[in-house]
C-alpha positions as CSV (number, residue, x, y, z in Angstrom):
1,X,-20.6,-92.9,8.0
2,X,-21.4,-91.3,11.2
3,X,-24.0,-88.4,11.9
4,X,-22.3,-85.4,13.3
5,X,-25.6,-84.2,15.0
6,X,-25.8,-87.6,16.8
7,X,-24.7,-89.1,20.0
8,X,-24.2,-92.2,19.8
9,X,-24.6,-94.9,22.6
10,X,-24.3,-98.3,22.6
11,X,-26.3,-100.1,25.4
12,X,-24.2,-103.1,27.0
13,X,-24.8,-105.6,30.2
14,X,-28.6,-106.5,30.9
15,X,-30.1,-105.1,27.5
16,X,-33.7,-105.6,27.3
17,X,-36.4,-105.5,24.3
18,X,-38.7,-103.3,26.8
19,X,-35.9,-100.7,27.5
20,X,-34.7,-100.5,24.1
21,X,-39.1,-99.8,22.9
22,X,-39.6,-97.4,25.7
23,X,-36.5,-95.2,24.9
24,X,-37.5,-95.8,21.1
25,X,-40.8,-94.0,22.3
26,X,-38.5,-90.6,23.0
27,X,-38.4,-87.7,20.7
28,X,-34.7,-87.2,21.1
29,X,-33.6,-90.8,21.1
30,X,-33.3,-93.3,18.0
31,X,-33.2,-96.3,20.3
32,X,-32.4,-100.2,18.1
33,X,-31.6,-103.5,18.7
34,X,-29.0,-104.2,15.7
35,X,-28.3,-107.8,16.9
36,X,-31.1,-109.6,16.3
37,X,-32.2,-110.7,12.8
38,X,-32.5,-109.0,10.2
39,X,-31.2,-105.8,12.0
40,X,-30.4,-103.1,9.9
41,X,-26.6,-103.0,9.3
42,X,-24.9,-100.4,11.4
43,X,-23.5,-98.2,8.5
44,X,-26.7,-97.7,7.2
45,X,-28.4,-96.8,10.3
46,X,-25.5,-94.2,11.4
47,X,-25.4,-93.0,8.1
48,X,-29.1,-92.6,8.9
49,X,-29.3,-90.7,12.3
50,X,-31.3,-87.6,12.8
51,X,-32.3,-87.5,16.3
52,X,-29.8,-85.9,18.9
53,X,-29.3,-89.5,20.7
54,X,-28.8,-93.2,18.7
55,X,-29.3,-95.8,21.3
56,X,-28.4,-99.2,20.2
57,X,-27.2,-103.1,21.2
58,X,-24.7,-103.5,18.8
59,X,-20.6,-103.6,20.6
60,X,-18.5,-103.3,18.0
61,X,-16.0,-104.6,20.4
62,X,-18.1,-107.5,21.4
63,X,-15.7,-110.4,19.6
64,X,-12.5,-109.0,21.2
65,X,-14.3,-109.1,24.6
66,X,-15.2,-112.5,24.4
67,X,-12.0,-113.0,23.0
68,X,-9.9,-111.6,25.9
69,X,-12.1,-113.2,28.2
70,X,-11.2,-116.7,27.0
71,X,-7.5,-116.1,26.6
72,X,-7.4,-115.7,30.2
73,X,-9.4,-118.9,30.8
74,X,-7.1,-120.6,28.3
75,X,-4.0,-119.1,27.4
76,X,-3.5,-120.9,24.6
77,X,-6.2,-118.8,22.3
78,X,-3.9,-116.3,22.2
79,X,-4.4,-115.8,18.7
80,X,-7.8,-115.6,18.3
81,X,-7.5,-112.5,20.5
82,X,-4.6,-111.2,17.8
83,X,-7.0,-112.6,14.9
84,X,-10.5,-110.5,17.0
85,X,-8.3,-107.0,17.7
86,X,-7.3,-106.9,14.0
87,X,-10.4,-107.7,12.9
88,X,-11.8,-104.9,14.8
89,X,-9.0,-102.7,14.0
90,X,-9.4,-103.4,10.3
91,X,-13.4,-102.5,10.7
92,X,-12.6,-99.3,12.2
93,X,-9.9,-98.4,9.9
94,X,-12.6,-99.1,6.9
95,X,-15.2,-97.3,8.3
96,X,-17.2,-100.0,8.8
97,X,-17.7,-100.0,12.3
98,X,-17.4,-96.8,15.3
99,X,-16.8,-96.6,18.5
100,X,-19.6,-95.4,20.2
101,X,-19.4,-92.1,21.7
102,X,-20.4,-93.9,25.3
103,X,-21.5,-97.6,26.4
104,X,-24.1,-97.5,29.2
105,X,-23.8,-100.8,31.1
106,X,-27.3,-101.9,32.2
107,X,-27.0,-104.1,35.4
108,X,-23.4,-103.6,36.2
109,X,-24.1,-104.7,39.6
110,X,-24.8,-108.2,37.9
111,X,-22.5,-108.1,35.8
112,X,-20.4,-111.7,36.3
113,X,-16.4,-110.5,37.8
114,X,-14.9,-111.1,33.9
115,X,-17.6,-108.9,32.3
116,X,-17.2,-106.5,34.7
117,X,-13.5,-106.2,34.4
118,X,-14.3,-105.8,31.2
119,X,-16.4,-102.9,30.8
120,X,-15.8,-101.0,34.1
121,X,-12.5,-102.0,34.4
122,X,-10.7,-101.8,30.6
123,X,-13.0,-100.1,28.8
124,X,-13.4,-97.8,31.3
125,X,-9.7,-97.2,32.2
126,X,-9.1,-96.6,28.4
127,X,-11.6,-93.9,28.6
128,X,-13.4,-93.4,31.9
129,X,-15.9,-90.6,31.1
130,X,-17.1,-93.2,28.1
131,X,-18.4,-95.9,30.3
132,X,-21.2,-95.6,32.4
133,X,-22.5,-97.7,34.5
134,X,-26.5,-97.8,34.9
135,X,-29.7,-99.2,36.8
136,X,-31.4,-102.0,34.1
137,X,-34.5,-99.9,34.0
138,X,-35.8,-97.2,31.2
139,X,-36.0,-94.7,34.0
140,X,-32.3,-95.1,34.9
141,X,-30.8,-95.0,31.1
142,X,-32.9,-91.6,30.4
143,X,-31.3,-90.1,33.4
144,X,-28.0,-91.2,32.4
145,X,-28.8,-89.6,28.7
146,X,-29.5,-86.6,30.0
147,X,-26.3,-86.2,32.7
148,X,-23.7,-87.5,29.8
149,X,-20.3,-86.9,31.1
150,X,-18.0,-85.1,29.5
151,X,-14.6,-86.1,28.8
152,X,-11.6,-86.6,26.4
153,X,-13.1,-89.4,23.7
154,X,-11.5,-93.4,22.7
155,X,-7.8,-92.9,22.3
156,X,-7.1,-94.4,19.0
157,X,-7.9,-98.1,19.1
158,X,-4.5,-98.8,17.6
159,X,-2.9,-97.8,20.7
160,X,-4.7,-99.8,23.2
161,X,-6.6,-103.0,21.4
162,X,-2.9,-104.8,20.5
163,X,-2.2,-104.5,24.3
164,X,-5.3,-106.4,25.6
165,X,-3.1,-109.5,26.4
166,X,-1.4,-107.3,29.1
167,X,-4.5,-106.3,31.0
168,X,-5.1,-109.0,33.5
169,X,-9.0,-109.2,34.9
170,X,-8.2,-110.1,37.9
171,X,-6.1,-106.2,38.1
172,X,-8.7,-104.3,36.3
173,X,-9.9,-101.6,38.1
174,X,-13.9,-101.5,38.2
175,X,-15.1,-97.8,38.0
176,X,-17.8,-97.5,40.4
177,X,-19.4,-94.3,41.8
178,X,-17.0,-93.7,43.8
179,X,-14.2,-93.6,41.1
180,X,-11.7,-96.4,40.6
181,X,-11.6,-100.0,42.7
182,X,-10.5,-103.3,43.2
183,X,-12.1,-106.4,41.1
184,X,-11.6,-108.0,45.0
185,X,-14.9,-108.3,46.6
């Protein structure tokens, strides 16, 4: 499904039509919004990729966030976090969604304390050269294209999805530019 010859980057946080055009306007970068109507299925346009960078709005771990957000607002959802992560496991599994190879998180400074325990906290302790945070402006995500980190990929989301339950918000670890710390402000 994927393209070899592409990198592929989902854009997360403070997403904006005018960001998403401007990098579109790049020779290297294949910039989309997949989440509005009548968006292109993902497949297709991964399938589809020639240009060295795919940019696009589509988290295929967007359910299971929302999901682990509300089971620690209400315990008692438990299972629609079980019912999101296999859901997403099962996508993965049938090729029929990726993780990306990096999420860029646009705003992270605005990000509300949940969200950001979310992406610079889990995400990013699952895989902390995958998660970058980033200024909300066209100027800011086109540096951070061209400085990629490198790093070891996503473990395999069968290791670490099933164990969402465990990782509390409140001890999530933000990554910040100064490496890991506290959600505590």
């Amino acid at each position: 499904m994927r393209s070899p010859s592409s990198t592929v980057v989902v854009l997360a946080g403070a997403v904006t039509d005018a960001v998403v055009g401007e990098l579109g306007r790049l020779p290297n970068v294949q910039a989309l919004r997949l989440t509005g109507e009548g968006a292109p299925p993902v497949r297709e346009v991964l399938g589809a990729a020639s240009r060295p960078f795919l940019v696009h709005d589509l988290d295929p771990l967007a359910a299971v966030a929302r999901a682990w957000s509300g089971y620690f607002d209400d315990p008692s959802t438990a299972g629609v976090l079980r019912v999101e992560v296999a859901s997403a496991l099962s996508a993965f599994a049938a090729g029929e969604s990726v993780l990306p190879d990096y999420y860029l998180v646009l705003g992270a400074e605005t990000l509300e304390p949940r969200a950001a325990a979310w992406w610079l906290g889990v995400l990013a302790a699952t895989a902390p050269a995958r998660v970058v945070p980033v200024a909300a402006t066209t100027a800011a995500v086109r540096q951070a294209l061209a400085t990629l980190p490198a790093g070891r990929g996503w473990p395999d989301p069968a290791g670490w999805l099933p164990e969402l339950h465990l990782r509390v918000p409140d001890h999530a670890g933000l990554v910040g530019p100064g490496g890991v710390t506290s959600l505590a402000r």
